[in-house]
N, C-alpha and C positions, 0 to 999 in steps of 0.2 A: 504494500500500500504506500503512497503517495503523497502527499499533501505539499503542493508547494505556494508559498504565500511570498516570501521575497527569499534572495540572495543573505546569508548574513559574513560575519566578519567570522569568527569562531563557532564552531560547531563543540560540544564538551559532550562528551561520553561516559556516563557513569554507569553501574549496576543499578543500586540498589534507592528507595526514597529517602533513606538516613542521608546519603551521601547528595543527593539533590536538593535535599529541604533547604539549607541555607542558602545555596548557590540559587534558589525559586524566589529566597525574601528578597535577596540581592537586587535580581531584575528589575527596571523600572517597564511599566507600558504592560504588562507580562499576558501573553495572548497563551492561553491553556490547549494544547491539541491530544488527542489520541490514536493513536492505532488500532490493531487490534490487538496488540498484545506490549506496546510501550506507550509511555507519555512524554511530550514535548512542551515543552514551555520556551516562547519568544519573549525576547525582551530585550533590555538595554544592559550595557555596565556600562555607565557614563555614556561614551559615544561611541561606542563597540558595540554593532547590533550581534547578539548570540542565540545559538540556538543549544538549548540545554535538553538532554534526552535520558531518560530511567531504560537502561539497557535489559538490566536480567544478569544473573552470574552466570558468566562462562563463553566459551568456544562460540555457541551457535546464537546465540543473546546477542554477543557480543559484537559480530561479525554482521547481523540481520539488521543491527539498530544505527550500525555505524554505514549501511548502503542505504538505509533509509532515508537517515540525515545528509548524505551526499545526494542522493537524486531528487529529493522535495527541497533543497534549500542551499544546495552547491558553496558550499563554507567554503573561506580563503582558507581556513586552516582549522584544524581537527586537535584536540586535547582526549586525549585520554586520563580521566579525571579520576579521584574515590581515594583511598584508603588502602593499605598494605600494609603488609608484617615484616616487621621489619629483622636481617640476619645478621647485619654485623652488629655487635653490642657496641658498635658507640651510637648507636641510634636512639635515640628518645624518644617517647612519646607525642606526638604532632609534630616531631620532624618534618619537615618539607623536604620530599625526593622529587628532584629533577635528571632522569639519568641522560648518562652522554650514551649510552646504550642499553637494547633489552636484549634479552633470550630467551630462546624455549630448546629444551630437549625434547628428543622423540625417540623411536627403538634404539638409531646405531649413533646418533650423534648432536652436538651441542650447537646450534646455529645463536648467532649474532648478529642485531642489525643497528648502527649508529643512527640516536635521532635525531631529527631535524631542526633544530633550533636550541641554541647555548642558552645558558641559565646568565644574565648577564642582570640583576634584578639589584637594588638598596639591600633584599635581606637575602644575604648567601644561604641558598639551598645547598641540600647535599647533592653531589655529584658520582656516579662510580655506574654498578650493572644492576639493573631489576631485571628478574627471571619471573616470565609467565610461567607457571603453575595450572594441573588440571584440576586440584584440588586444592582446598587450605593445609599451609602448614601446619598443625599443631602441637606439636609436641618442640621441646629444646634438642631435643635429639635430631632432627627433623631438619630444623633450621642451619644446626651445626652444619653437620651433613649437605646441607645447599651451600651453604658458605662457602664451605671448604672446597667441595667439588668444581663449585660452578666461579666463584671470587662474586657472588653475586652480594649485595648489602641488602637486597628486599625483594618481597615476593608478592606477586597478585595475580589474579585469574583471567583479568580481560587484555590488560595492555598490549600484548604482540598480537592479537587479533585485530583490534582497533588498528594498530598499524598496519599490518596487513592488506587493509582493505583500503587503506590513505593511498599506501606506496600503490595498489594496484588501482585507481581512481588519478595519481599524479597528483598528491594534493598534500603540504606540506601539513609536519604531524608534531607533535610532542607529548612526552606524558610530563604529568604532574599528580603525586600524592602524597599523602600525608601516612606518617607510624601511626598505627591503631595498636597492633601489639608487639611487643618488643625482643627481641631476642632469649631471654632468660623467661618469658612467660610461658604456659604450654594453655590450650585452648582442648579441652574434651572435642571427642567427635563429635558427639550429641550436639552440644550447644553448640561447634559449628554448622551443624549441618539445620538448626535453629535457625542461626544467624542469617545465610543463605535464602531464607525464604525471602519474598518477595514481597506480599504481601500480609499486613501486621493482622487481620482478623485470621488468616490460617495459617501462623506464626505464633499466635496465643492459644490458639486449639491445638495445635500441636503440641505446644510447651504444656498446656495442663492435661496431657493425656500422657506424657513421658512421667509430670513432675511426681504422678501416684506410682511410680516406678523409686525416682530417685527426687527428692524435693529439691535440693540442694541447687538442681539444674538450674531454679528459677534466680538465686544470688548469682552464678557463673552469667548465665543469661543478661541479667541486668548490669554485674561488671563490664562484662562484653560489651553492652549498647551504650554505654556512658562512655566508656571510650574510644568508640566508634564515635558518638555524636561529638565528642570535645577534640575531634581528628579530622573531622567536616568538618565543622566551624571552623576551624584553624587555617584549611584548606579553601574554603568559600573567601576568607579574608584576605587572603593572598592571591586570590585568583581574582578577586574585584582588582586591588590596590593596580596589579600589574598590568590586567586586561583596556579597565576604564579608559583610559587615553592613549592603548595604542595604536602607534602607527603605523606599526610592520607589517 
């Protein structure tokens, strides 16, 4: 599906509405669209028109929401936006990762692709490798193990897909995201696979049908989303400051 209403300046790709919400208050003008299975929101950041889109986690989310926003609204340039976990331990929480390259592994080997546009900003982001992930890391074990193998500092599920689909459209790309969980944390499967959901009314029926299993899930759960939402914010605030008056 389709919709095209104008040309904008920035197209921003995120998964999930945690990682949208600020970046939605942000907007000035803000025209609400939907598909059949994402939502779009147009608007302003100062004098950047943007088109901001609720992906979905993963591969095919990922990939479907970022040709959407190319053929209904033809952005000069594409962000792959949201929150990551972060693998080198000097990472902190609502770090800003801006990487100078991402990668994904697959059966026999480690591919690399440099991105498109330097971190040249007033507040120095991190710079180094984000590796796309087909799953969350959650465990310390987990993250070690990526570190070491890959020399990657952070991990997420969409970013080399969103590029993917930039590089194969000709249309300049960057990612930008913020630490949600930090190297020394480990994340239960459960409550990631919680976290994941997309929508919060079958994300709270889920969670009280596990929580008579294990209660516990629901303080993991709600640690989880506090530092998700203080990770967006952080990331919404820098992506205005930076976006609002540009003119690249």
């Amino acid at each position: 599906m389709s919709i095209l209403l104008e040309h904008v300046d920035h197209a921003i790709v995120v998964a999930l509405p945690l990682e949208a919400r600020p970046l939605r208050q942000k907007l000035t003008d803000p025209l609400h669209l939907r598909t059949d299975q994402q939502r779009i929101t147009l608007g302003k950041f100062g004098t950047q028109r943007i088109a901001l889109i609720e992906a979905g986690v993963g591969q095919t989310a990922a990939q479907q929401a970022t040709r959407i926003v190319i053929d209904g609204h033809h952005p000069k340039n594409i962000i792959a936006a949201g929150i990551c976990g972060g693998l080198s331990p000097q990472l902190s929480h609502n770090a800003i990762v801006i990487p100078q390259e991402i990668g994904k592994k697959n059966n026999t080997s480690f591919q690399t692709v440099p991105t498109m546009t330097e971190a040249s900003h007033h507040k120095k982001p991190v710079e180094g490798l984000l590796i796309t992930e087909d799953s969350v890391a959650c465990t310390i074990e987990e993250k070690e193990v990526l570190n070491a193998t890959t020399g990657a500092i952070a991990v997420d599920m969409e970013s080399w897909w969103i590029a993917q689909e930039a590089i194969h459209a000709g249309i300049p790309w960057s990612v930008i995201r913020t630490v949600s969980d930090v190297a020394s944390e480990t994340i239960s499967s459960d409550v990631a696979a919680l976290a994941s959901i997309k929508t919060t009314s079958r994300q709270a029926g889920t969670a009280l049908r596990m929580a008579w299993k294990r209660p516990s899930i629901l303080v993991e759960l709600a640690e989880l989303r506090e530092n998700a939402h203080q990770a967006a914010s952080a990331l919404a605030a820098y992506l205005f400051d930076v976006l609002k008056d540009d003119t690249g």
